[in-house]
C-alpha positions in Angstrom: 145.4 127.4 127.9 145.3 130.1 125.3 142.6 131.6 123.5 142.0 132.0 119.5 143.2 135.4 118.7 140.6 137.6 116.5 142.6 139.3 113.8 141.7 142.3 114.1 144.3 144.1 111.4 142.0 144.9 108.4 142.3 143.0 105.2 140.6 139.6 104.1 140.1 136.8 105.9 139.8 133.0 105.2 135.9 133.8 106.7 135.5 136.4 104.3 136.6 134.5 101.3 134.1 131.1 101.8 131.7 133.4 102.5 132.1 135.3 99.2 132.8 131.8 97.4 129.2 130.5 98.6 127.1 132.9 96.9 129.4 133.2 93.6 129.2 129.8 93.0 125.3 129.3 92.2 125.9 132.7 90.3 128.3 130.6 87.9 126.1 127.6 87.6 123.1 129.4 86.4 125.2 131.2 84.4 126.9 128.2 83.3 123.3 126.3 82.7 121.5 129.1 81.0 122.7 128.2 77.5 122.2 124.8 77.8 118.7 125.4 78.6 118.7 127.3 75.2 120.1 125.1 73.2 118.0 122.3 74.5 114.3 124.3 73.5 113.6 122.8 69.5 113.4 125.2 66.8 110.4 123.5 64.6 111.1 123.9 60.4 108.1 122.2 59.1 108.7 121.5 55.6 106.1 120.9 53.0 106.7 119.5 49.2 104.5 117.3 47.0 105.4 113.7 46.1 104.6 111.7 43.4 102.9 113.3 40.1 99.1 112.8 40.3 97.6 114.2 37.5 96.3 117.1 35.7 93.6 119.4 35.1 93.3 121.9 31.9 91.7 122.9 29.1 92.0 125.0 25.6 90.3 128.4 25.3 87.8 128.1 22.7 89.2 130.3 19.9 92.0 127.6 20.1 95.1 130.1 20.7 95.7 129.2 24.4 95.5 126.6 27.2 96.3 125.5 30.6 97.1 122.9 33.0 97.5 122.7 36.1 99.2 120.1 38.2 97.5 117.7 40.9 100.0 116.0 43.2 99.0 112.7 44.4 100.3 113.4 47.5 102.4 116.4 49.9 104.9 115.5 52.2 105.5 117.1 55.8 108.5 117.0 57.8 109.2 118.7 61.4 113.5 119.2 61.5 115.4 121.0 64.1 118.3 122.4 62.6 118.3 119.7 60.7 117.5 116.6 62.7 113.9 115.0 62.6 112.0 116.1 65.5 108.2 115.8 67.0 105.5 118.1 66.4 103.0 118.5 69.2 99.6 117.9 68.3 97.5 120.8 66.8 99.1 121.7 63.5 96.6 123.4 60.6 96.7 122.5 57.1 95.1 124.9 54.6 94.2 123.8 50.9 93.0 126.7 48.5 91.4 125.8 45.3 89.8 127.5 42.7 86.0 126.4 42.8 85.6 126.7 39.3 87.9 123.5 38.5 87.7 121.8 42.0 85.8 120.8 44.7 84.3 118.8 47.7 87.8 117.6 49.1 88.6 115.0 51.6 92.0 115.3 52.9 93.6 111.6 53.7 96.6 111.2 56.3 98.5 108.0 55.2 97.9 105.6 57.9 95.6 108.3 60.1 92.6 108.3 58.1 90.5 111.6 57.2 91.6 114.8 58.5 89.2 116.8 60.4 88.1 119.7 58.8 87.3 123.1 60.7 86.6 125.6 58.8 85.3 126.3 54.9 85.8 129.3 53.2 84.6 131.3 49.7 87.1 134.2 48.6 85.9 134.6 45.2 86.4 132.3 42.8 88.7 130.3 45.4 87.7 128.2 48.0 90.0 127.8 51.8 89.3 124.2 53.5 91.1 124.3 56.7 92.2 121.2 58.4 93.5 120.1 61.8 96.0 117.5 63.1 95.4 116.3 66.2 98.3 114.5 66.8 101.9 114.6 67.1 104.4 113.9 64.0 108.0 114.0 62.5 106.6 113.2 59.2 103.1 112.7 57.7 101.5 112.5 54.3 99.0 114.5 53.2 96.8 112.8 50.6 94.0 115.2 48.6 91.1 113.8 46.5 88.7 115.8 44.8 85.2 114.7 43.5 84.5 117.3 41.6 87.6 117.9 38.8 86.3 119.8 35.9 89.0 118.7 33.2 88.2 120.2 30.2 86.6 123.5 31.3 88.2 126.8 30.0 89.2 129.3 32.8 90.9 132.0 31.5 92.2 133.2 35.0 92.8 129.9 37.2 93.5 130.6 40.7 96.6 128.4 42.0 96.1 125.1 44.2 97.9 126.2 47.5 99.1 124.0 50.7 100.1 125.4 54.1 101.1 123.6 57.1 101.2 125.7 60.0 102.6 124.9 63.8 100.3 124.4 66.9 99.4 127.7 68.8 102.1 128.4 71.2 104.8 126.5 68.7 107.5 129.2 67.2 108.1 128.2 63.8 110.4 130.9 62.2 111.1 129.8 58.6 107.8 129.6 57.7 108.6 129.9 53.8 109.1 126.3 53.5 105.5 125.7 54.9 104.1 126.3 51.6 103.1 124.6 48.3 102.0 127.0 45.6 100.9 125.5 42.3 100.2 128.0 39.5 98.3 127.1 36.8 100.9 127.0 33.2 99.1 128.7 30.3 100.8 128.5 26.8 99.6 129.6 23.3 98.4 126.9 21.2 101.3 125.9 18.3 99.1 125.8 14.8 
């Protein structure tokens, strides 16, 4: 009976080659998986914008030769996209609403469906007050509904502050377009026609 033969010319054997093929192959996988894995992570766009018209606040300076108004949305809207497709929020999310004092004040932020928001912080800059609110809850879409009970219609302010709303991501959520997360309201001032 004969014996295998050892090759023993140098050069690559069929040993060689499974052995190299056994640790290239979970080299390609991983490679293979990595951008999957990317693609897979959501890239939260939270998108504020008001809804329907509310009403207004203003007044006429009182030499007559100017006014204001400034706008009161009924409501904002907030959506969560991932390049471009609806997605959940975690919970944890901050809404801040800036006012100016002077024409506003005591608000109670509603969520449609959710009740009050809970506030957690209160502010004074100045003339302008920062109410900052939390959301404990996940969401694709919510409403944000503001009421104020103090609106001082009527009174002159020659320098109105403008009636701001930010919604900003959980800590630990990357939101990189955070232009969108903002609603700025300035107050319009126009000269009086005779």
């Amino acid at each position: 009976m004969s014996e295998p033969v050892e090759n023993s010319t140098p050069g690559t054997t069929r040993r060689t080659i499974l052995r190299a093929s056994a640790w290239s192959l979970p080299v390609v996988a991983v490679a293979l998986g990595t951008p999957l894995a990317a693609a897979s992570t959501p890239v939260f766009d939270i998108i504020v914008f008001t809804g329907p018209e509310g009403s207004e606040v203003g007044a006429t300076s009182p030499d007559g030769l100017q006014a204001f108004t400034l706008r009161l949305p009924a409501q904002f809207d907030v959506l969560v996209e991932d390049r471009g497709e609806r997605v959940m929020l975690p919970p944890g999310a901050t809404v801040q609403v800036s006012f100016d004092a002077r024409l506003l004040g005591d608000l109670t932020l509603e969520i449609f469906n959710n009740g009050p928001a809970q506030m957690v912080s209160s502010d004074v800059q100045g003339d302008v007050q920062i109410l900052t609110f939390i959301l404990p809850f996940e969401f694709d879409k919510v409403l944000l509904l503001p009421t104020f009970a103090v609106v001082r219609n009527g009174e002159w302010v020659p320098d109105a502050n403008p009636y701001t709303v930010v919604v900003m991501p959980p800590p630990g959520v990357d939101e990189p377009n955070i232009g969108n997360n903002i609603v700025r309201i300035e107050p319009v001032y126009l000269p009086v026609n005779p």
